[in-house]
N, C-alpha and C positions, 0 to 999 in steps of 0.2 A: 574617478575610476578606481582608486584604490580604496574608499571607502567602500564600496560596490563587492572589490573581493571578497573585505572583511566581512559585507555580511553574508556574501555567497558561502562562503569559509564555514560560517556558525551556521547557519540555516543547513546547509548538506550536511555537515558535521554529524546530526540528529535524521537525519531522514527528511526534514522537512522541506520536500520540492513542495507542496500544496501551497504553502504562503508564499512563495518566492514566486511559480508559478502565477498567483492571484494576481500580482504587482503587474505585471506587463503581458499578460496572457493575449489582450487586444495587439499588442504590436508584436508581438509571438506569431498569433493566428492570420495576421495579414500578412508578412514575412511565408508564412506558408505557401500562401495561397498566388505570391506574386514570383517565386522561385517553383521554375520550370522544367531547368535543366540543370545539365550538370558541366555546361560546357564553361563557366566564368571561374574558376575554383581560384584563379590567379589573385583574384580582387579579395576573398576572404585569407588566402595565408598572408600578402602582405599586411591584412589590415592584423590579423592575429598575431604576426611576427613583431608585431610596435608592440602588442598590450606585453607579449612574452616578455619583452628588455626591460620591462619595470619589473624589477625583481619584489616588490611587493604585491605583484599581480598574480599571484600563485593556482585561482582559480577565476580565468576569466572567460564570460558568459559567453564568446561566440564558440567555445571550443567545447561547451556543453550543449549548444545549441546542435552545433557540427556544420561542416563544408557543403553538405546537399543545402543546404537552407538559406544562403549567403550566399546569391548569385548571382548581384545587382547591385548598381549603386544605389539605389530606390530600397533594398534591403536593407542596405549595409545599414541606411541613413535613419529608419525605422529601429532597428536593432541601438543604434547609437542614442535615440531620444528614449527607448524605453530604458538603456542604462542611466542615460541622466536623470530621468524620473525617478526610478529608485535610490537612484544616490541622492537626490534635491530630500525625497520625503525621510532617506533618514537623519540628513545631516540637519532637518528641521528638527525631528525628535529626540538629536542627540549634538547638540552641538561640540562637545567638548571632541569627536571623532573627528573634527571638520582636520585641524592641525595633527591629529595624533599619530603616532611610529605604531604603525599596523603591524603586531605582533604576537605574539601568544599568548603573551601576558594582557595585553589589549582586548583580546579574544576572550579570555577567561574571565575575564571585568564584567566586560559586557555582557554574556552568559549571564554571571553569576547577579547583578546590578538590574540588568534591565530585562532580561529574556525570559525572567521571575521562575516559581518553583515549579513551573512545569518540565524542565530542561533538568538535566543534575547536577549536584552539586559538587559532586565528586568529577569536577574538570581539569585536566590534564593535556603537557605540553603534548605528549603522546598520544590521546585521545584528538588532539586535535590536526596532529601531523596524520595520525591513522585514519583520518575520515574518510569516509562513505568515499568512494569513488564515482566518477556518473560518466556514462558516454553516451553515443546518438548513434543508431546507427540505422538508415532507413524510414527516420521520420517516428523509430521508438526511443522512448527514454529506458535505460536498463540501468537500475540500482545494484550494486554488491558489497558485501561486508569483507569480500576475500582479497585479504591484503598480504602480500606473502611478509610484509614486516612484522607482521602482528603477531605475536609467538600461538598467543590462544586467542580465541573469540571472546568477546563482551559477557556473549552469556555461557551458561553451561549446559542447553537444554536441546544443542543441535550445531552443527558442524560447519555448517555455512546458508546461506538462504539468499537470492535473486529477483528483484524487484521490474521486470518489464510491461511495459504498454503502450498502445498503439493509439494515437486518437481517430486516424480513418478518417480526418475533415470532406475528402473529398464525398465521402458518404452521408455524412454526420454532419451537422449542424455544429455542435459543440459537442468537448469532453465533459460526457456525465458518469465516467470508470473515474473514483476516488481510492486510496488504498490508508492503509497505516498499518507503522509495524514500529513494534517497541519492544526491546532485548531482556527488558524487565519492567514490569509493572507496577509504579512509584518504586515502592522501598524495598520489593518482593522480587528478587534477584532469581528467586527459582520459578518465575513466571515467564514465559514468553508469548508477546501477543502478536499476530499477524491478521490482517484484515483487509476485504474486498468489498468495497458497494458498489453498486450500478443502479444509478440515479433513472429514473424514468418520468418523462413531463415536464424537466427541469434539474440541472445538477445539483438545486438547493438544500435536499435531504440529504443525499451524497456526501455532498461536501461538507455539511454541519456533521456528519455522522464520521468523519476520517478524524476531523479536527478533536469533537469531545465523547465521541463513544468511550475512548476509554479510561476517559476522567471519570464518567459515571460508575463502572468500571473498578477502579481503584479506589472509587468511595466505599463500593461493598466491601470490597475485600479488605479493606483496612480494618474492619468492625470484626472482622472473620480471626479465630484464634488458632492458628495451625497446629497441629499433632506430629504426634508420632505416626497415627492410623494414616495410612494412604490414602481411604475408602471413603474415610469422613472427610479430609479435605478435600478429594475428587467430590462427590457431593455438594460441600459448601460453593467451591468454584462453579460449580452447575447451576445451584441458586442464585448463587451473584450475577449469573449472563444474566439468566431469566430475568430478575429483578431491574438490573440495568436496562435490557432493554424497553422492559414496560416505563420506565422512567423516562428516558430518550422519546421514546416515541410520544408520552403527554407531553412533555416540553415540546414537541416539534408542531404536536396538536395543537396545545392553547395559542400558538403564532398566528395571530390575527390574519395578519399581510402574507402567508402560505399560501398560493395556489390549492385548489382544492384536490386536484390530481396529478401533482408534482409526492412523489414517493420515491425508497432505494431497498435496493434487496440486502441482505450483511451476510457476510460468511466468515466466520473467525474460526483461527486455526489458536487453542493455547497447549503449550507445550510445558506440561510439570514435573519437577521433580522435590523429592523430598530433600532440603539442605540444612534439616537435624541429623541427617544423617553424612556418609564420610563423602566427601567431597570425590567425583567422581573422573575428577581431568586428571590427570597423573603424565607430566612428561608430553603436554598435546595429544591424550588417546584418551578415549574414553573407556571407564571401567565398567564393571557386567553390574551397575544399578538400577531402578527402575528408572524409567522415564514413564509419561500416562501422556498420548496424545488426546485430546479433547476437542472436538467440533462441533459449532453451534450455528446454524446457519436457518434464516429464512429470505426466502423466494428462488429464485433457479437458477445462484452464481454457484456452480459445482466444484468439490470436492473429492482426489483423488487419493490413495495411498496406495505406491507402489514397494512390493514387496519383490524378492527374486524369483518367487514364483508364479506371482499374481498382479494383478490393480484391482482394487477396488473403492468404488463409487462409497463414499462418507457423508454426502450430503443427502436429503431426498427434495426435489423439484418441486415447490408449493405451485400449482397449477392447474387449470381446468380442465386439464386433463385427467385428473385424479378423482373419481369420485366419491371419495371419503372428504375430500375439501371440497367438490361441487352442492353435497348434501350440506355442509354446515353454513355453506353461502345461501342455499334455498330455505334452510330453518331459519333464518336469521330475515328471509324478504326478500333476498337477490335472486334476481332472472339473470342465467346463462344462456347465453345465444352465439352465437359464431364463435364459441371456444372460448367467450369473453366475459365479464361479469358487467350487465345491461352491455353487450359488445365494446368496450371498453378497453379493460383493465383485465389482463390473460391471470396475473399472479393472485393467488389466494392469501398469500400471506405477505406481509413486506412492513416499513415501518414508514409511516410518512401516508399519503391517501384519505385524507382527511374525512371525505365524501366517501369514500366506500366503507371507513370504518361499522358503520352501523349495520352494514350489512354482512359481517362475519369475517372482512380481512382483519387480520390480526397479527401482531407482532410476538405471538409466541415462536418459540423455534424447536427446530427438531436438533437430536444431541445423539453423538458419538464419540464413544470412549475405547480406548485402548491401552493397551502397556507396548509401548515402543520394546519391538525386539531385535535381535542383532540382523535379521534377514530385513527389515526395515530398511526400505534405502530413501524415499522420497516422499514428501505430503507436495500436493498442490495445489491451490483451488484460483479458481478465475471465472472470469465473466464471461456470460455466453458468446460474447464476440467469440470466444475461443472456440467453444465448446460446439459451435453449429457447424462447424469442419475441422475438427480434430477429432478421432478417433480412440479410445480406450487403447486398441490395439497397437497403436502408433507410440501414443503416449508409454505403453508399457515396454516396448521393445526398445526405444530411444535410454528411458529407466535403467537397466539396465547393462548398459554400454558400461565397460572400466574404467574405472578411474573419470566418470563424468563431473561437472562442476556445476553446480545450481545454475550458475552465470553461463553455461554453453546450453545446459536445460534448457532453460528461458530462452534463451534467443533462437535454438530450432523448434521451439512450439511457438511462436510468432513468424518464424520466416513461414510453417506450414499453413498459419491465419492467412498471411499474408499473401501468398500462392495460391490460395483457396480461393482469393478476393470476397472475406469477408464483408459483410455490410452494416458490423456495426463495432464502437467503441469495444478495443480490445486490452484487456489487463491481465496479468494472473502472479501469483508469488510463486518459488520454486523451495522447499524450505529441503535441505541435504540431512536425514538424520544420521546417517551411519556410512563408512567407507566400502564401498562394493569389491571386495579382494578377492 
């Protein structure tokens, strides 16, 4: 069990619920499906109250799971072999952890030793007391970076940002809403990347696409020589999606063993600023420099930015409904019939679709730029679960509210999914650019 923290500890540390999740997702999804009620809550705090008294248990899994979900003994005991599982496969891969004093310094090791240079290098006892925070609340997972110990954020490029989703089992088969967000991208600390897929046929694009989209990503941009000029680098960074995703998307193609119409939609949010220039946190406030929001998004997981006066839609909907993408699916041999391409496949563009590629789906994307200004308060983007009942107008008037938190964002545009009774996989990020005074 206390190997199990360490690595809950490292894995949240980074963001990374998708690998942790991978591990045990089958006694995750059962655990769902066999907790009813809410009447046994007795049987998960004592069982939670034992792991609490090991003081090396600092993050332990039922408590991220949460009390709705652990309402059985048939739970508990489900919940119990997928911890042992995770702990058996790592203590196979790392034996020397089996004996070890689970610490920070232990944490840092292993980071830096085994978690290789995807992770940073730059690991800290602080970085690792300040981790990612995770609660449950409703059968969602909701990510946040706002830690009131934290004097400033990670990165410089936004204020705070909120990760929730919903998987919907009772609708859904499985979760095919994938996300990733990274505060800086590789060595490029004035980048911030956020990211939504929504897998279709199969989570398998999805989920390849959370894991290394933005390794592909940080290949361009390493090659890329930043300036002084704003315009050139906005540009460059616009090349490198593009690029990137033609790249992702032949890697996901020449996959033999790929369903032929297992596909995901991407919506990236990158936030830039110039850091040849004066450093712009002074004191935890931010000072009047530019920022350039940047959105690149193909197929129909939407994008909002709300202003104090406005929302407006950043993304546009690759869809049969569009006849400027109807026409380049009929140039290319595709027959549209019931809104679908050969009744099908609704999305025009997406990345993954192996079988439709030849007929005009394509993973170019469409792109939006801005210069972050001080009436800027909010970017959003998420997946249609969200979007097929929530509102612009909702969305903007919640926006709005003073002194709102990304993490209270998120969670009343899910409770409204939720109330709506959505019917499908629901995700979205909440990214806070500026303080609403």
């Amino acid at each position: 069990m206390n190997v199990l923290s360490n690595k809950v500890k490292v894995l949240f540390s980074y963001g990374d619920y998708n690998n942790l999740n991978n591990n045990i997702s089958n006694h995750i999804f059962k655990i769902k499906r066999i907790s009813k009620t809410n009447s046994d809550i007795k049987n998960f705090k004592d069982y939670n109250n034992s792991l609490n008294n090991d003081k090396n248990f600092q993050f332990n899994l039922p408590s991220l799971i949460g009390p709705t979900l652990i309402q059985s003994p048939e739970a508990k005991n489900l919940l119990i072999k997928a911890v042992d599982k995770l702990n058996s496969e790592l203590i196979k891969k790392h034996p020397n952890l089996k004996s070890a004093n689970l610490n920070n310094q232990l944490s840092e090791s292993y980071i830096k030793n085994k978690l290789g240079p995807r992770l940073s290098k730059n690991v800290s006892k602080r970085s690792l007391n300040n981790s990612f925070k995770y609660s449950i609340n409703n059968n969602s997972i909701i990510k946040l970076n706002e830690d009131k110990r934290q004097l400033k954020p990670k990165s410089k490029c936004f204020i705070s940002y909120a990760y929730i989703d919903y998987p919907n089992l009772e609708h859904c088969k499985e979760m095919e809403d994938f996300h990733c967000i990274k505060q800086a991208l590789g060595k490029r600390n004035n980048l911030s990347y956020f990211a939504i897929f929504d897998g279709h046929g199969g989570k398998e694009v999805a989920s390849f696409l959370s894991v290394n989209l933005h390794h592909f990503l940080i290949d361009e941009i390493n090659n890329v020589k930043f300036g002084i000029n704003d315009q050139e680098n906005i540009n460059n960074i616009i090349e490198c999606i593009k690029v990137a995703f033609m790249k992702i998307d032949h890697k996901i193609l020449s996959n033999e063993n790929l369903v032929n119409d297992v596909g995901s939609t991407a919506t990236l949010i990158i936030i830039y600023y110039n850091n040849l220039r004066e450093n712009f946190f002074e004191s935890n406030e931010i000072k009047e420099v530019e920022r350039t929001l940047i959105c690149a998004n193909i197929g129909d997981s939407c994008g909002y930015l709300i202003t104090k006066s406005k929302i407006s839609q950043i993304t546009k909907s690759h869809k049969c409904e569009d006849p400027s993408e109807v026409q380049r699916i009929r140039d290319n041999g595709g027959i549209v019939f019931q809104g679908r391409i050969f009744g099908k496949l609704i999305l025009t563009r997406t990345i993954g679709d192996k079988e439709m590629k030849k007929y005009g789906v394509t993973p170019i994307s469409d792109f939006f730029t801005k210069k972050i200004e001080k009436d800027d308060l909010f970017v959003i983007i998420g997946s249609d679960g969200i979007w097929d009942v929530v509102n612009e107008e909702e969305i903007f008037k919640m926006g709005n509210e003073k002194e709102l938190s990304s993490e209270a964002f998120s969670k009343k545009i899910m409770d409204i999914a939720k109330k709506r009774d959505t019917r499908d996989n629901s995700s979205c990020i909440v990214i806070k650019l500026n303080k609403n005074i």
